[in-house]
C-alpha positions, 0 to 999 in steps of 0.5 A, spaced: 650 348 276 656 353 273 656 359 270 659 362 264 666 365 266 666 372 268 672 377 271 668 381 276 672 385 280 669 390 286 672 395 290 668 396 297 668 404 300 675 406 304 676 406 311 678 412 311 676 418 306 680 424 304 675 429 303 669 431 306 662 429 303 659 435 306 663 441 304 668 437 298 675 440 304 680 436 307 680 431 312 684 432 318 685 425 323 685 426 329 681 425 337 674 429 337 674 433 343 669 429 348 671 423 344 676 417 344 678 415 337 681 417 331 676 419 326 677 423 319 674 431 321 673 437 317 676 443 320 673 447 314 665 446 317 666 441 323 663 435 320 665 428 323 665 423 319 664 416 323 666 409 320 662 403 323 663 395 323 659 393 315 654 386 316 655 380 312 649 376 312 647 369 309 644 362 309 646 356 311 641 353 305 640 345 306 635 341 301 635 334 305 642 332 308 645 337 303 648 343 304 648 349 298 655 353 296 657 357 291 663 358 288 666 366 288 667 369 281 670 375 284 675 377 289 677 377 295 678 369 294 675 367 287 674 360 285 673 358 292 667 356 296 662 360 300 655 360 303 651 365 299 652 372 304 655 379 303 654 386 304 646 389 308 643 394 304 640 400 306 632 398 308 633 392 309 632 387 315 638 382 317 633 376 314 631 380 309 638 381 306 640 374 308 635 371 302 636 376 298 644 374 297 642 367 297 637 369 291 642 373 288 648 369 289 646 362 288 638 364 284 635 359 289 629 360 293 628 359 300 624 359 306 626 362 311 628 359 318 631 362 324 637 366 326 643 361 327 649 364 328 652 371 329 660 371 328 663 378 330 670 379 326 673 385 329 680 386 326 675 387 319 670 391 322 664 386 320 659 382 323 657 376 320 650 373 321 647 366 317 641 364 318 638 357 317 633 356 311 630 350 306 631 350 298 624 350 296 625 346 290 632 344 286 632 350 281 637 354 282 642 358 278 649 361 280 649 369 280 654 374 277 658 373 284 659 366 283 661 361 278 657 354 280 653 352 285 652 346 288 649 341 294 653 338 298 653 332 303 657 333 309 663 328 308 663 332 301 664 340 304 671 343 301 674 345 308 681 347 305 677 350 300 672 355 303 673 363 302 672 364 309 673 362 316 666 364 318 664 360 313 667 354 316 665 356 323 658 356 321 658 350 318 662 346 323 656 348 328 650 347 324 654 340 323 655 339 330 648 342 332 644 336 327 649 331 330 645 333 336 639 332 334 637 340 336 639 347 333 641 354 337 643 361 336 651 361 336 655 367 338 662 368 337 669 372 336 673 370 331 680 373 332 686 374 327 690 368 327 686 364 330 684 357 328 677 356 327 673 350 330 675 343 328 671 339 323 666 335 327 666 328 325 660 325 322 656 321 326 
């Protein structure tokens, strides 16, 4: 299913601030006393400002042999395939943030399955956690993040294609598991530089 052309552009929240959310002063950054990083420090009224890795969650949506992806509308990566994921939200689990992203993403309904893989990205300060889950019926619609979704099969899967390479990780492993006959809770780093795992043949 596609949807209209749209030009969205999103600007996430900087690592680093330059004035104090407390007091509205300068930041000043440097190492705390009783403490090893860097953080931006309010020598006005003492405030620390702390920046800790950001979630990503999302589902591996599957209807039969078929896998649901959808087609960024916005940067980074637009026009490139992804699973339904993005950034948690304040008061929500991970499970629920996962079907929330995959409603508003890609507007499909789903149940729920368990959690599958969690990918650590440390050189972007994230977390990536996808979870498996089953379309409830064919009706869905791409959101206003995505241009088109769709269901593939895995010979059909875009590899050179995909937005990210933790979403290609965690194909490759909901593939190689279903090849096997039997699914488990996958962890890993995926590392600056680094290639992620071959594209499992098809049985």
């Amino acid at each position: 299913m596609t949807a209209p052309q749209r030009a969205l552009t999103y600007f996430p929240a900087p690592r680093t601030q330059r004035y104090c959310s407390q007091c509205g002063n300068l930041l000043a950054r440097r190492i705390p006393d009783d403490d090893n990083r860097v953080r931006d420090l309010c020598d006005h009224c003492g405030a620390i400002h702390y920046q800790n890795p950001r979630m990503v969650l999302g589902t591996i949506p599957v209807w039969e042999k078929q896998i649901l992806l959808c087609r960024r509308a916005i940067e980074p990566r637009h026009g490139y395939w992804t699973l339904p994921a993005g950034f948690m939200e304040l008061g929500e689990t991970t499970a629920q943030g996962a079907a929330r992203e995959t409603q508003e993403e890609a507007g499909a309904r789903i149940e729920m399955g368990p959690l599958f893989a969690v990918l650590d990205i440390p050189h972007v300060d994230q977390v990536h956690f996808f979870y498996l889950a089953r379309l409830a019926d064919l009706e869905f619609e791409p959101g206003p993040e995505s241009l088109e979704a769709r269901l593939f099969e895995e010979d059909e899967i875009p590899w050179d294609d995909l937005a990210f390479r933790s979403v290609a990780t965690a194909l490759q492993l909901f593939f190689a598991d279903r090849a096997r006959g039997s699914f488990q809770i996958h962890t890993d780093t995926l590392q600056r530089g680094i290639e992620p795992l071959p594209v499992p043949p098809t049985p």
